[in-house]
NUKE-27507 format. One record per residue (C-alpha): residue in three letters; x, y, z. Coordinates in steps of 0.001 Angstrom, whole numbers, plus 500000, padded with zeros to 6 digits. Example, Ala and Ser with C-alpha at 12.3 -4.5 7.8 and 13.67 -1.06 7.14 Angstrom:
BEGIN
ALA512300495500507800 SER513670498940507140 
//
This chain:
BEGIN
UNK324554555525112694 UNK321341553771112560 UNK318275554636114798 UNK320420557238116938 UNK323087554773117958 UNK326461556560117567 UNK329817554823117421 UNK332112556704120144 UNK335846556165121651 UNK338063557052123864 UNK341763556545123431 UNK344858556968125740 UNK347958557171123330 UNK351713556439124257 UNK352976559540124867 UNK356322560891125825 UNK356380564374128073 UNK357144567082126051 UNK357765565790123210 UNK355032567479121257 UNK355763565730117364 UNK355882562237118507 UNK352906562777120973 UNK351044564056117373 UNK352004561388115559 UNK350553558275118136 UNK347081560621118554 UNK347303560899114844 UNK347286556641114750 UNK344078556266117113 UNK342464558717115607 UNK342979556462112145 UNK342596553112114546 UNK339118554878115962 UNK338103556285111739 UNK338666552354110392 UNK336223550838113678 UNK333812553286112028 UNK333835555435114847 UNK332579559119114374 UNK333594560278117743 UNK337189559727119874 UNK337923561919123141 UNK341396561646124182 UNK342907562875127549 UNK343875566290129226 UNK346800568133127424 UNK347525565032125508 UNK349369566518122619 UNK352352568288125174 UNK351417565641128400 UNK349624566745131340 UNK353062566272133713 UNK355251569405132119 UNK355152571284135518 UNK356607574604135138 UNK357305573994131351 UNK353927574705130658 UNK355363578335131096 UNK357965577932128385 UNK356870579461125056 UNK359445576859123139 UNK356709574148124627 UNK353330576123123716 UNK354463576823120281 UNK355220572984119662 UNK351906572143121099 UNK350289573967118275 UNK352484573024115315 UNK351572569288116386 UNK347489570173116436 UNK348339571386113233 UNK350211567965112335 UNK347071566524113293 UNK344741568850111900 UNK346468568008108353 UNK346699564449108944 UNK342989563560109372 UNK341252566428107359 UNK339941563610105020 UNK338468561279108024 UNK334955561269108773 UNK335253561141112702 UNK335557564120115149 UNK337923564043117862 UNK338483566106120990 UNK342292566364122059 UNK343721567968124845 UNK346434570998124093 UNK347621574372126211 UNK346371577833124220 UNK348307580639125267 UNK345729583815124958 UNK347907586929125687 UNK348934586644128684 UNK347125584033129893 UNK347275580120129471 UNK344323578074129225 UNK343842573829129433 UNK341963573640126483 UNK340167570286124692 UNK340450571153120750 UNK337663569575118896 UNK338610568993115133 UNK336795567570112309 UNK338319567781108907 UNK341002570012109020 UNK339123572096110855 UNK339081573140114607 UNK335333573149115560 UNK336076574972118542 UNK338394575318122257 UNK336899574492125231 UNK338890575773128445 UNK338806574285131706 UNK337146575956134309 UNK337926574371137657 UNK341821574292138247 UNK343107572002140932 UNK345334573351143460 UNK345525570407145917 UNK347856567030146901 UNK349634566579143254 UNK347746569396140691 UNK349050572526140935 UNK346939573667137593 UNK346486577274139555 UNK350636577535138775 UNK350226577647135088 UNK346657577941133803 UNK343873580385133793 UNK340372578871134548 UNK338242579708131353 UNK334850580298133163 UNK334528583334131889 UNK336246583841128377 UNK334408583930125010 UNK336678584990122288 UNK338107584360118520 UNK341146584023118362 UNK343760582596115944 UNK345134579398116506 UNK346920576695114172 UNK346103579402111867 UNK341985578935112182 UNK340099581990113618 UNK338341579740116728 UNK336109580656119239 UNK337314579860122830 UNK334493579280125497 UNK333507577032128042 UNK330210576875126990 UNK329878575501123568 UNK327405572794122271 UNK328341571154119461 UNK325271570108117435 UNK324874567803114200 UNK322838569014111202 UNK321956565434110285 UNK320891563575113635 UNK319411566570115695 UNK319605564307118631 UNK323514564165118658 UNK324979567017120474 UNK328180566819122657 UNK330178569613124660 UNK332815569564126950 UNK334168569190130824 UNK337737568775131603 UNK338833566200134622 UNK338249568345137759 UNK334924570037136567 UNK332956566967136714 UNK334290566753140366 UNK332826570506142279 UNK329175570420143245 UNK328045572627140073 UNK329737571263137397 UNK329579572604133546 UNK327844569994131899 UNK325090570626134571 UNK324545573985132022 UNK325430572132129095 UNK323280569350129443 UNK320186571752130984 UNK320558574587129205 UNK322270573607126054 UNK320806570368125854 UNK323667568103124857 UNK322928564568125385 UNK326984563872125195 UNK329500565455127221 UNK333265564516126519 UNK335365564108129440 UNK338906564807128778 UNK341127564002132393 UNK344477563177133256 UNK342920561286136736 UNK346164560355139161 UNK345348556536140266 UNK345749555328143812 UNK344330552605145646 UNK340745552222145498 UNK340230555667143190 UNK339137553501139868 UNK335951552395142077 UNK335353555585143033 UNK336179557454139253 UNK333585554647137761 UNK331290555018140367 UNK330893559118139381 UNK330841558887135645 UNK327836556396135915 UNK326305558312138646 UNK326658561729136110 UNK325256560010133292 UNK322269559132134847 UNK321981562121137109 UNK322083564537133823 UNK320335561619131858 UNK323553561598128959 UNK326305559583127525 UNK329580560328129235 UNK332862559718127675 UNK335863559840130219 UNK339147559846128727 UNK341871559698130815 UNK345661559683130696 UNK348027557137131020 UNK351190555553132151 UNK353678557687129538 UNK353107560980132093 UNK355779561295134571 UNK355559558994137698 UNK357768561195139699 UNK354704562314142272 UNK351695560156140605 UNK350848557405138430 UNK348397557310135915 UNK346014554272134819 UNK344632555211131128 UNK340931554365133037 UNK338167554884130115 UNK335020554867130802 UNK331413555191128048 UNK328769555296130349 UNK325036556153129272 UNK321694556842131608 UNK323522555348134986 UNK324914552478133389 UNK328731551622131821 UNK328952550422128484 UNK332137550170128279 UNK336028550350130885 UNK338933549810129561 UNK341717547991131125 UNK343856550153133437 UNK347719551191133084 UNK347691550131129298 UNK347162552810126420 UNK343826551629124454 UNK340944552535122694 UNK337914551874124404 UNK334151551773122264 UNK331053551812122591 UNK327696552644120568 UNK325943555105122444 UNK322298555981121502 UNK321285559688121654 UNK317325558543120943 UNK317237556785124001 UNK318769559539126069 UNK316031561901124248 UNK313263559195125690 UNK314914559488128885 UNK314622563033129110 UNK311579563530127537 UNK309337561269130188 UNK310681563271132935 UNK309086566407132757 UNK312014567713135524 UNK314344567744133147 UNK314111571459132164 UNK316593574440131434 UNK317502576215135027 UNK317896579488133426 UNK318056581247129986 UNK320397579430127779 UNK321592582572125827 UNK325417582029127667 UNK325275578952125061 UNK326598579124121800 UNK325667576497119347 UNK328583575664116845 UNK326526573110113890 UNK328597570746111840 UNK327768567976109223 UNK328692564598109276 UNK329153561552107131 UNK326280559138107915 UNK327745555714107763 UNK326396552334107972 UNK328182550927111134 UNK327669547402112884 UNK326521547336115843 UNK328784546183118530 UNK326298546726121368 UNK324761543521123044 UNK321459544011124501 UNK319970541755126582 UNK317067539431125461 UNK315366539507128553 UNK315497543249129610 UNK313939542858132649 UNK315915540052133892 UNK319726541462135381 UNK322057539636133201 UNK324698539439136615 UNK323889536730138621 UNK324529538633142065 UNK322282541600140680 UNK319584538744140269 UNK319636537320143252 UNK319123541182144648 UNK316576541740142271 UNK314239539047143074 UNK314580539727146358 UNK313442543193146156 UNK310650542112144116 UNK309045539481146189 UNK309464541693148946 UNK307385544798147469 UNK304507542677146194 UNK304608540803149552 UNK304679544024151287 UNK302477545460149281 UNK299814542552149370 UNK300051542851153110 UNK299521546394153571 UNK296286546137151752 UNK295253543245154016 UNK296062545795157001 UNK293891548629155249 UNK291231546863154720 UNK291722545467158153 UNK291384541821156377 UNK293268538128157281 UNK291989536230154513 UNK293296535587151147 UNK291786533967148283 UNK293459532317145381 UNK292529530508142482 UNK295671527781142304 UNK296001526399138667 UNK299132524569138653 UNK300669527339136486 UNK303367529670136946 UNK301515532985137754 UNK299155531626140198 UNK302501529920141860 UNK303741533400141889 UNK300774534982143405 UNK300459531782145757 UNK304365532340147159 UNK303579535935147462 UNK300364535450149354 UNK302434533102151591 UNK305011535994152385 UNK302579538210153388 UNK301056536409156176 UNK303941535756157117 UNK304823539604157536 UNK301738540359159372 UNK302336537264161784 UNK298910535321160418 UNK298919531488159789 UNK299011529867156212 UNK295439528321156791 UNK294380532058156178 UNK294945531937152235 UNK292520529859150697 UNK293733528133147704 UNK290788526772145054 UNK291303524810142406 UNK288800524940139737 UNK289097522101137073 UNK286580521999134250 UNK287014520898130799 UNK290440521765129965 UNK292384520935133050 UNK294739518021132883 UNK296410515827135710 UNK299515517429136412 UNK298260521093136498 UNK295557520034139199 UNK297859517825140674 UNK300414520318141507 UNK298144522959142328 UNK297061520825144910 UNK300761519189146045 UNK302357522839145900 UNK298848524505148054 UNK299455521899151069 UNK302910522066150772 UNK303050525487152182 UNK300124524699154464 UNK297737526630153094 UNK294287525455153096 UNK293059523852149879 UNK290189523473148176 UNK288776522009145697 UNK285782522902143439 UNK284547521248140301 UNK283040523655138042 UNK281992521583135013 UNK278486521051135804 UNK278173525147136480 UNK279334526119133108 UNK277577523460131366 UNK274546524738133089 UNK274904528241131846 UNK275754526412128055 UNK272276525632128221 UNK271463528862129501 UNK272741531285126885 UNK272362528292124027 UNK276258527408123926 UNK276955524272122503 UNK279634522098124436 UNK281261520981121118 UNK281723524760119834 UNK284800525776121323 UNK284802529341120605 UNK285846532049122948 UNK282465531963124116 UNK283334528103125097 UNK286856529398126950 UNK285221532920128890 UNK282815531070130032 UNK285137529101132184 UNK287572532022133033 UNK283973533840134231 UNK282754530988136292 UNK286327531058137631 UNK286583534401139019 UNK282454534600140108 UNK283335531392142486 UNK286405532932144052 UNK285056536657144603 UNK281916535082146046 UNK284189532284148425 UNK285900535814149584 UNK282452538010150328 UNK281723534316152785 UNK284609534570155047 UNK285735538322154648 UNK288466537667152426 UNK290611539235149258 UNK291207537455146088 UNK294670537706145205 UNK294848537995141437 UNK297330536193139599 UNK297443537910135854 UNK301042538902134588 UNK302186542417132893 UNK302460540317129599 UNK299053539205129785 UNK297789542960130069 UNK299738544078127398 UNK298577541243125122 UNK294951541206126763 UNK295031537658127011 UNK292869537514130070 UNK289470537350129511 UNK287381540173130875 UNK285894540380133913 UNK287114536776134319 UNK290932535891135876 UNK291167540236133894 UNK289446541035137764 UNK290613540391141252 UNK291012542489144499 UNK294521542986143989 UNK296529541907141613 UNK300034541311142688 UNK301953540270139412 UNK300615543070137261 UNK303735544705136626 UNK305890541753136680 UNK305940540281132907 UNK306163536563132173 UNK309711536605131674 UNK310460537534135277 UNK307796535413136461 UNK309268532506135393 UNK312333534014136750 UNK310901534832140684 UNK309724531165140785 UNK312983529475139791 UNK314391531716142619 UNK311545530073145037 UNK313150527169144477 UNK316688527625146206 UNK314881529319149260 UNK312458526430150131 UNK312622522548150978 UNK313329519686148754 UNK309680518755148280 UNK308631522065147519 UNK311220522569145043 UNK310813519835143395 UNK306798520587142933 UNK307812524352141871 UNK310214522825139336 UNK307557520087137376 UNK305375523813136986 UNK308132525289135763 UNK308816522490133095 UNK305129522799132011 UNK303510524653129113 UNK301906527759129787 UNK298325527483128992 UNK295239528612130080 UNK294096524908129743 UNK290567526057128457 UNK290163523605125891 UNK290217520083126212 UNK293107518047126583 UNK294498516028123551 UNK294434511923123517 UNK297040511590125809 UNK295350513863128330 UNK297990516128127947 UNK297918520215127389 UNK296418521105123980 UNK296282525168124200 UNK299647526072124057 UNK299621529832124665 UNK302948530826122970 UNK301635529021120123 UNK299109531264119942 UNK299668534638120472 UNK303661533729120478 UNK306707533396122373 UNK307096535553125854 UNK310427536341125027 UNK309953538376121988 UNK306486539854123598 UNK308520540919126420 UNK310770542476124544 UNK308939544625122449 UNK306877545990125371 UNK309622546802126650 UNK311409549330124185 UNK307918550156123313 UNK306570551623126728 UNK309730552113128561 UNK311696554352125788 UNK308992555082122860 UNK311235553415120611 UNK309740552836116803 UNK308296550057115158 UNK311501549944112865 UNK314158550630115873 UNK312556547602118170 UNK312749545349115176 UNK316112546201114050 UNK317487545750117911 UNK314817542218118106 UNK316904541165114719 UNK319939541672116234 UNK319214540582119882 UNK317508537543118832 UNK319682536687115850 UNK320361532790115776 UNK316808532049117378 UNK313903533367115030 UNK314548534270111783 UNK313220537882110546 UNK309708536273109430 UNK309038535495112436 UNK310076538406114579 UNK308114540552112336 UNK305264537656112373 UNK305144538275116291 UNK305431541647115940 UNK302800542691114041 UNK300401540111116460 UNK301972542051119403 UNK301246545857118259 UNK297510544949117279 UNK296440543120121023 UNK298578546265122340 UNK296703548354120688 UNK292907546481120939 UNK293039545323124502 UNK293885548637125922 UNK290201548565127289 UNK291073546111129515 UNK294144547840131170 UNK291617550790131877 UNK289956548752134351 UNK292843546942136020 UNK292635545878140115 UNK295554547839141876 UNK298665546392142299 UNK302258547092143572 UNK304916548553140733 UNK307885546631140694 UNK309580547405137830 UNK311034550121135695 UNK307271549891133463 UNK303358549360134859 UNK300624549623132272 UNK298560550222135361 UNK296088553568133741 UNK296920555467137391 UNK300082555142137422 UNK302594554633134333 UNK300756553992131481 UNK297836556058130029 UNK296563555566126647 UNK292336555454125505 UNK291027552463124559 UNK290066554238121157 UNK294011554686120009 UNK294202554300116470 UNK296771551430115752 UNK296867552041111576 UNK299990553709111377 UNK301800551475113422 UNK300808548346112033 UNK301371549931108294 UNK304909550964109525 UNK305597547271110718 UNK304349546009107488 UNK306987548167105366 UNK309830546496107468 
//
């Protein structure tokens, strides 16, 4: 339980129908199974304990009474294990029955949750036997434990304030208004325990998959779905044991079907809070006084983490979701570039072409929006600007890649125009400050704005969401443009949209496209070492992408802490840096996130593409003046 990640499972025992002991006895074993993985939550299917295929023996008393001598088998059987686990059983109340999911934690039973929506349709006839609990809120006595029974109960933990689960059983997540709607709303659970006895047929698993994910990110939640399995009767239906942990729209874990398991997965109730909290939607739809809180205390345990998470976050780790995803990118900032050319009722483009990967972005981008609007590929204006820093094969392949795609190139030396302002402002040539490397940048962006004010163009600005959150971009230099088309696309995915370039143009292109991609990334502002090769190495400055990407990441997109994004970088990124130099990277991260905020204050528009924009109008608003102290203390603790 570290950081709000919580260890949860779902488990479809063998069972036999109506045989009540031995059904006890194999819940009993998962439940230990589930305690040993260090799990402190299992949810196990609908009416589990007798089997949710009695038919009319749900109506015998012999069969209700043996249902509740097993609960208490269990009951007695894991009163010493730290995990909490939610287990279907019929509770006969007077003289009505009720499908009820018993939630028991150490002997005790926590409370009984009663389903509300009873199917009456194609193989359920729940109507025939059960009472739907909508409306009951009651003690009574069962197992010999004064409970209460209600169907809207929130379970909440004393020690992790996030953590609170209730309860929907199979058909209720299926009407239009479902329970958890309230539960999750009003009562503010962030977990809601599914326990089903789902029929399969062809195609259904699709579809059962497809509305637990859909739920979890609708009511912004984890959502454990529990579901019965091939020991229920196959004399009408068949059932697959289909499990299912999903969290905020996406599956963390499906078992295999038609084979009794237990499925895991470490859910994280801080991230769901995140979720909720940035979407200022997400409020109670009426007075939550029909909720009734029941606390309990747990056992915090130190658990490993069996969740992967994905080093590049905004990459899709599926190879058919990438190709989607790049598509859908290149087409927004293409789109979006193009619109702007239509608003301002402008045909020209202008682009400073370095022979690096972001102005190859911003070049294939530019390309794709003439094309929308029907113009020719003369109309973007590619400049190269070499000066003191720039080495063969950067202005080599700014130039090779610019014709290539038929734009119209240009190129214009601006060595002897800083050197002049050197002597202006008193610069020495052989001080290579940032003074030195601005200078350049500044020269840079003054040649291309003024190119664009000559023929009525735009200049397409080529800056990355990396470089904005780092501030590596120098201001009012390549910082400035008229729009800036990669500004919420971070380096990662940059490098990522390129490579996908490559499969959708010619051999020569490609093959141009792929020598950038092998080359450092550098602002080439200082000279070039003996071999005339690349000397400023940016990840060897302010360090690697990868790591930068990360962090910004779980820093703007969930408002994760210092310690929980470096105990997820440690464990994403174990194997490849060592915890030296995570933190090393870290700590250089948090204080240019927290200095160059001036500089994202100012930023050109540009098109959102992404889940995160530190664009000041849109996603991201912080003032320049944030204090970063506390941070950077808290990252030197770790």
């Amino acid at each position: 339980m570290n950081y709000g990640f919580i260890k949860t499972a779902c488990a479809t025992p063998t069972i036999k129908v109506g045989d009540c002991i031995y059904n006890s006895e194999q819940i009993v074993s998962q439940i230990l199974f589930a305690s040993q993985h260090t799990s402190s939550l299992v949810v196990f299917p609908e009416l589990c304990v007798t089997g949710y295929t009695c038919g009319d023996m749900f109506l015998n008393r012999f069969l209700i009474e043996q249902a509740q001598q097993a609960l208490k088998h269990i009951l007695l059987k894991t009163k010493m294990l730290s995990i909490i686990s939610v287990v279907g059983v019929p509770v006969a109340v007077d003289d009505a029955l009720y499908n009820c999911a018993a939630v028991i934690y150490k002997g005790e039973i926590l409370g009984l949750v009663p389903k509300t929506n009873l199917p009456n349709y194609n193989e359920f006839n729940e109507s025939r036997y059960f009472t739907s609990g909508k409306d009951i809120h009651k003690v009574i006595k069962f197992a010999d434990q004064d409970v209460l029974l209600s169907s809207k109960l929130v379970f909440s933990c004393n020690q992790i304030k996030e953590f609170k689960f209730a309860i929907e059983i199979s058909e209720d997540m299926m009407v239009p208004c479902s329970p958890s709607l309230n539960l999750v709303t009003n009562g503010k659970a962030t977990v809601i325990c599914n326990i089903a006895a789902s029929s399969e047929y062809a195609g259904k698993s699709q579809y059962r998959k497809d509305l637990v994910r859909l739920t979890s990110g609708k009511l912004k939640c984890a959502y454990l779905y529990a579901s019965s399995g091939p020991g229920e009767s196959t004399t009408d239906a068949v059932y697959s044991a289909h499990n299912i942990i999903a969290e905020n729209a996406s599956v963390l874990a499906e078992s295999v079907k038609f084979s009794e398991n237990v499925t895991f997965a470490d859910i994280d109730v801080q991230k769901i809070i995140a979720e909720r909290r940035k979407n200022n939607n997400f409020t109670s739809t009426s007075d939550n006084s029909d909720i009734h809180y029941v606390d309990f205390d747990i056992t915090l345990r130190q658990t490993r983490l069996n969740r992967k998470f994905r080093k590049y976050p905004f990459i899709p780790s599926e190879k058919a979701q990438l190709k989607d995803r790049c598509e859908d990118i290149l087409t927004m900032q293409s789109i979006g570039l193009a619109t702007r050319m239509q608003s301002a009722n402008i045909e020209h483009l202008v682009l400073g072409i370095s022979g690096g990967l972001d102005s190859t972005l911003a070049l294939i981008i530019s390309i794709k929006a003439l094309d929308i609007l029907g113009l020719s590929h003369k109309n973007l204006h590619a400049i190269s600007m070499p000066c003191f820093g720039t080495t063969h094969r950067t202005k080599s392949n700014a130039e090779k890649l610019s014709v290539a795609y038929g734009a119209d190139f240009e190129e214009i030396d601006i060595t002897r125009s800083v050197r002049q302002h050197f002597i202006d402002i008193g610069q020495s040539e052989d001080d290579f400050s940032t003074t030195y490397e601005n200078a350049q940048a500044r020269q840079r962006t003054m040649v291309l704005m003024d190119v664009a004010n000559k023929i009525g163009a735009l200049v397409v600005g080529t800056g990355d969401m990396s470089e904005l959150a780092l501030g590596w971009a120098t201001y009012n230099g390549d910082h400035m443009s008229m729009y800036a088309v990669n500004a919420s696309v971070p380096k990662t995915l940059v490098r990522c949209l390129v490579e996908y370039e490559t499969y959708l143009v010619s051999a020569e292109i490609s093959a141009i496209i792929r020598d950038i991609l092998d080359t450092p990334v550098s602002p080439e502002l200082l000279p070039p070492n003996s071999n005339g090769e690349i000397s400023q190495i940016t990840e060897n400055v302010v360090g690697p992408y990868e790591l930068h990407d990360f962090f910004l990441y779980y820093l703007v997109r969930y408002g994760f802490s210092p310690e929980k994004i470096f105990y997820l970088a440690l464990k994403t990124f174990e194997g490849d840096y060592d915890r030296y130099v995570i933190k090393k990277w870290m700590q250089k991260f948090f204080i240019r996130f927290f200095t160059q905020q001036y500089k994202r204050s100012c930023m050109p528009d540009g098109p959102k593409v992404g889940s995160i924009s530190l664009s000041p109008r849109g996603d991201f608003k912080m003032p320049s003046d944030m204090q970063m102290k506390q941070w950077i203390d808290r990252i030197n603790e770790l």
